[in-house]
C-alpha positions as CSV (number, residue, x, y, z in Angstrom):
1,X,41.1,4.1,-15.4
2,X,37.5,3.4,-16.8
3,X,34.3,1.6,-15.3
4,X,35.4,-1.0,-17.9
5,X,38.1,-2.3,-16.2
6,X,36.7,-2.6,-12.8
7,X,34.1,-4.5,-14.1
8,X,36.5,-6.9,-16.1
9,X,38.1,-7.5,-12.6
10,X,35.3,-7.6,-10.5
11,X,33.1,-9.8,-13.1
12,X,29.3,-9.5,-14.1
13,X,27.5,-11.7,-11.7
14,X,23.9,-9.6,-11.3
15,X,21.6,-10.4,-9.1
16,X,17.9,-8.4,-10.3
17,X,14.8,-8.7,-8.5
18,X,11.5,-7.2,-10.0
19,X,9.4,-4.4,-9.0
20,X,6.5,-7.0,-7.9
21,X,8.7,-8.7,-5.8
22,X,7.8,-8.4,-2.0
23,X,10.1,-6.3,-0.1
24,X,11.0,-9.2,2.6
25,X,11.8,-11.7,-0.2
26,X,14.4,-9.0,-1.5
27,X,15.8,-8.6,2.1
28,X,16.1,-12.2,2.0
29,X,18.4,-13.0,-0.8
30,X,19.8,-9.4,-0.3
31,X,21.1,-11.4,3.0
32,X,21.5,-14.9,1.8
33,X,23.9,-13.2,-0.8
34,X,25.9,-11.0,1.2
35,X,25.0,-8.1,-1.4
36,X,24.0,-4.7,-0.5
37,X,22.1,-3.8,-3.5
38,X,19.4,-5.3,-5.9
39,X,19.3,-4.1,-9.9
40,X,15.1,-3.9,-9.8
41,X,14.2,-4.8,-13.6
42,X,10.9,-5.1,-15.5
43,X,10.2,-6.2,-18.9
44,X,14.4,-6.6,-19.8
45,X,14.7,-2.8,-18.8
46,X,16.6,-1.2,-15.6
47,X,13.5,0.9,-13.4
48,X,15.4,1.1,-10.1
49,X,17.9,0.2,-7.4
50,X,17.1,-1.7,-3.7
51,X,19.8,-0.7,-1.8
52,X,20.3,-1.1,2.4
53,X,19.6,2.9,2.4
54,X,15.9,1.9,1.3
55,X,15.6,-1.1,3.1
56,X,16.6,1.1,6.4
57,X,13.7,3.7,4.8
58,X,11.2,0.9,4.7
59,X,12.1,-0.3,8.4
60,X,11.5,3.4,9.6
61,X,8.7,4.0,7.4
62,X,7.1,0.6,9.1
63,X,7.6,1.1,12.8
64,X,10.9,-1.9,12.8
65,X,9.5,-4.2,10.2
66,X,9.9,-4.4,6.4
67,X,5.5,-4.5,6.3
68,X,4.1,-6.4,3.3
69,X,4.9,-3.4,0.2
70,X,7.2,-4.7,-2.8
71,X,10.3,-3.4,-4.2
72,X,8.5,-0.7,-6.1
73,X,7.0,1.0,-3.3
74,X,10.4,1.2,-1.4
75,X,12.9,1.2,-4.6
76,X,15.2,4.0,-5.7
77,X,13.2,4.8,-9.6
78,X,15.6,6.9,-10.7
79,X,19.1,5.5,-10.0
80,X,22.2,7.0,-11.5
81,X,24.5,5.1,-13.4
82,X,27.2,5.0,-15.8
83,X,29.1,4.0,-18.9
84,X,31.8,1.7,-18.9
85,X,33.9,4.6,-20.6
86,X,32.9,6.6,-17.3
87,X,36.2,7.8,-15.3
88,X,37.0,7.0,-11.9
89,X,37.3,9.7,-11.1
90,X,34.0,11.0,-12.2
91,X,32.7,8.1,-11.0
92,X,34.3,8.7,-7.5
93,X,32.3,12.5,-7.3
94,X,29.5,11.1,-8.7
95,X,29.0,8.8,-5.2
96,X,30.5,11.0,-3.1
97,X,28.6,14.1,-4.4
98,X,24.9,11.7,-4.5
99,X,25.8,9.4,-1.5
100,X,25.5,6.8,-3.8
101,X,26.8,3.5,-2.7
102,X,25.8,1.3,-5.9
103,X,26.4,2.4,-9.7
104,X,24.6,0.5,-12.5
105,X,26.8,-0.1,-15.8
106,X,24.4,1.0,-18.8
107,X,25.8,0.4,-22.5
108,X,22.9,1.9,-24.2
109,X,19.9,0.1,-22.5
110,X,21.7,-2.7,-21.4
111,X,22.9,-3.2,-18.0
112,X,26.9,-4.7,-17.7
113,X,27.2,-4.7,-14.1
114,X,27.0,-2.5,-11.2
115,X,30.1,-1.0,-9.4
116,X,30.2,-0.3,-5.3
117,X,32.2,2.2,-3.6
118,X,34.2,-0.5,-2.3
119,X,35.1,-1.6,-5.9
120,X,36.1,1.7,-6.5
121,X,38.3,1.9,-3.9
122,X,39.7,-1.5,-4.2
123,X,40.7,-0.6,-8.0
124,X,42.0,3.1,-6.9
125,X,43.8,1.5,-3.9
126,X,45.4,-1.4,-6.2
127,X,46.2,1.6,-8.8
128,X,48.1,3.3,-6.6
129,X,50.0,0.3,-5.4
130,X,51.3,-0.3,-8.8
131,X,52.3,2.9,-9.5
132,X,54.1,3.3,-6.1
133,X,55.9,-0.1,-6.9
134,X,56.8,1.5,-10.4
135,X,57.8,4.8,-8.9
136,X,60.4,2.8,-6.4
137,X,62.0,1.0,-8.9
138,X,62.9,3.7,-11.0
139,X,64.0,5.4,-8.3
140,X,66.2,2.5,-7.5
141,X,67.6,2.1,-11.1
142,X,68.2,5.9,-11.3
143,X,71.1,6.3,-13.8
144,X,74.3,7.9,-12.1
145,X,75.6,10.7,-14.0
146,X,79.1,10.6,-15.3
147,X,80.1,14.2,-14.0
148,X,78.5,13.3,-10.3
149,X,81.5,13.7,-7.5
């Protein structure tokens, strides 16, 4: 299974902030949105990630409040990220090996999407499903041999 496909399920809403924008504004529609990550972009190209792990940083870093900094001074600038001809399995070490949560989608310089660990999971977990429910039923339609006594 590719990045590709998970994306095709999961869809390519994006939600992007920019490097200018201030940190609590970020919070803020990281919250109103559910979302646990922020694509940071400037000038139509991809220069970081917002994720709760930096937004926990900047709440350390500032005694229990998010201060008054942007997204650039609390941002991830060097993500990592993949293709959407990128494994799952590669994709699986990759997250596991980097603690990364969030995976941009690059094609080139353009950003498709980004994929979660829970996505991940989901599209392993529904994998494995169908090829349990495939197993079973060839196992249940197992051909009977004539010579069996």
């Amino acid at each position: 299974m590719k990045v590709s496909e998970i994306l095709q399920v999961k869809g390519n809403i994006l939600f992007t902030v920019t490097p200018d924008t201030p940190i609590v504004e970020a919070v803020n529609a990281m919250e109103e949105k559910d979302i646990g990550s922020l694509v940071v972009m400037e000038y139509g190209d991809l220069v970081g990630m917002l994720t709760f792990r930096e937004v926990i940083k900047a709440i350390h870093q500032n005694n229990g409040g998010l201060g008054t900094g942007t997204v650039r001074k609390h941002m991830d600038d060097a993500p990592l990220t993949v293709t959407p001809d990128t494994e799952v399995n590669e994709v699986r070490r990759m997250m596991l090996e980097k603690h990364s949560r969030y995976l941009p989608v690059m094609n080139a310089r353009t950003l498709l999407g980004v994929i979660s660990f829970y996505d991940v999971a989901r599209a392993v977990l529904e994998a494995q499903s169908f090829e349990n429910k495939m197993l079973k039923a060839y196992i249940r339609d197992w051909p009977v041999e004539e010579n069996e006594e």
